[in-house]
C-alpha positions in Angstrom: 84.3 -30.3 133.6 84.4 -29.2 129.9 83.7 -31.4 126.3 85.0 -35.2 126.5 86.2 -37.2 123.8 86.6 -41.0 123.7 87.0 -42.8 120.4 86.3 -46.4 119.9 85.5 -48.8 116.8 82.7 -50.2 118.9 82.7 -53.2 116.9 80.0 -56.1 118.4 79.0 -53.2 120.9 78.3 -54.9 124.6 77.8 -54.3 127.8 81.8 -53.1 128.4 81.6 -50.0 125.7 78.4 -49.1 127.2 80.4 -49.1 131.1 83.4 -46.8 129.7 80.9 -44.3 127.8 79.0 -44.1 130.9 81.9 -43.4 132.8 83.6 -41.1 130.6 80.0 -38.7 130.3 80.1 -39.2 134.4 83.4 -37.2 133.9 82.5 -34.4 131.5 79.9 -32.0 130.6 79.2 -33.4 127.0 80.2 -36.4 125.5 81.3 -36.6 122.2 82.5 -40.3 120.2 84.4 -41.1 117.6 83.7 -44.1 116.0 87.1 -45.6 114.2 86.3 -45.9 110.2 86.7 -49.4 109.0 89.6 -48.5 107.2 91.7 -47.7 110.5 90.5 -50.9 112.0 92.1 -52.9 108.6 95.3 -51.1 109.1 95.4 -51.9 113.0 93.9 -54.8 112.8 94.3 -56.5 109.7 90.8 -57.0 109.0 87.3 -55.4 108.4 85.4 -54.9 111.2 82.3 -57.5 111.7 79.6 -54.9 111.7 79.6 -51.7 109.3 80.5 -48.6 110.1 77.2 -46.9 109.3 75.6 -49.5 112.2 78.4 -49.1 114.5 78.1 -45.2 114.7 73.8 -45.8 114.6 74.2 -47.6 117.8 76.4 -45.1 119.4 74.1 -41.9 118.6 71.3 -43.6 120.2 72.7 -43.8 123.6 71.6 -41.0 126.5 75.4 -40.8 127.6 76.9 -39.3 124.0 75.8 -36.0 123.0 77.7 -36.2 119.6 78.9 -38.7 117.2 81.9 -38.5 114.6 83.7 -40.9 112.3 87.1 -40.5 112.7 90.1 -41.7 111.0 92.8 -40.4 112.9 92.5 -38.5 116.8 95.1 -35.2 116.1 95.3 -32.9 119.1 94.3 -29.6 116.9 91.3 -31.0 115.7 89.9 -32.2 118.8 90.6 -28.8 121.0 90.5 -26.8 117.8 87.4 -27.8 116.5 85.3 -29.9 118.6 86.6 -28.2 121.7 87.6 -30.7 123.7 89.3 -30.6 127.4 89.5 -34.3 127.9 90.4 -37.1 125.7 89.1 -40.6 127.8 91.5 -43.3 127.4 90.1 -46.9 128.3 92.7 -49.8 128.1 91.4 -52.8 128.2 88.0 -52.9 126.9 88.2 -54.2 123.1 88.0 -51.2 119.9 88.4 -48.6 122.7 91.4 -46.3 122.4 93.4 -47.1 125.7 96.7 -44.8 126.8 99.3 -46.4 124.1 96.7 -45.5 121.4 96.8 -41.9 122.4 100.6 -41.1 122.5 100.2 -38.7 120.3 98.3 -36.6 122.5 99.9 -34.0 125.2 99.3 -36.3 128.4 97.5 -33.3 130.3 94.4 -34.0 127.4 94.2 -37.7 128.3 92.3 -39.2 131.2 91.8 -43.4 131.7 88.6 -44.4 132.8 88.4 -47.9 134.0 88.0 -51.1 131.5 84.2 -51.8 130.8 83.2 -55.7 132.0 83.4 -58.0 129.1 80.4 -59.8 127.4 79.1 -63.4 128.9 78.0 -64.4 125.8 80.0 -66.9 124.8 78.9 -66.4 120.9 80.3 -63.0 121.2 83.1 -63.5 123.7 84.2 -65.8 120.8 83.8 -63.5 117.9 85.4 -61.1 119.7 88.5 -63.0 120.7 88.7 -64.0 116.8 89.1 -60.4 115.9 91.9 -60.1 118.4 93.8 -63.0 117.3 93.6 -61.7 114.1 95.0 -58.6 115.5 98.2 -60.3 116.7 99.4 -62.0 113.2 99.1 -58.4 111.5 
């Protein structure tokens, strides 16, 4: 199956990030994630995110389905089969701060696999918090 990539800012981590990193280590040999700096979520999003990026990448190196954490500004093709030796770049559209296919042009299309959206959060604290982010998102 070979090295997996998926990259993510993980911000307010829930129960959907932790469905599409399952999924995506299901599909490779070793998992590794990029965790989005704060400054790539400002220019996509317009805004910081809520919880900082030391914490965000913390959480994400804990978890028994990622082998390997990296902050990442940017997801160029050399650098992930040139360096981290990836085969498979995991897209995952619909599930928030995950890269999803439009995300990944960039990348030759034989690199990129979609792995299906994680379930959303029923908290309705979070759910809220999270749909704040995105409507900031929309104005930038």
């Amino acid at each position: 199956m070979g090295n997996g990539f998926l990259a993510g800012v993980f911000d307010l981590f829930h129960v959907g990030h932790l469905d599409v990193l399952g999924r995506a280590r299901q599909n490779c040999d070793r998992l590794v994630v990029g965790v989005l700096s704060d400054e790539w979520a400002v220019e996509a999003w317009g805004a910081r995110p809520f919880v900082p990026l030391v914490e965000r990448a913390q959480i994400i190196e804990h978890l028994r389905c990622v082998d390997e954490v990296v902050v990442v500004d940017d997801v160029q093709p050399a650098w992930l089969t040139g360096v981290l030796g990836v085969q498979i770049v995991f897209a995952a559209s619909g599930t928030d701060g995950v890269l999803g296919v439009d995300e990944l042009d960039e990348l030759p299309a034989e690199l990129v696999s979609v792995v299906p959206p994680g379930r959303g959060s029923r908290s309705p604290i979070l759910r809220a918090a999270i749909d704040q982010r995105q409507s900031r998102s929309s104005v930038a």
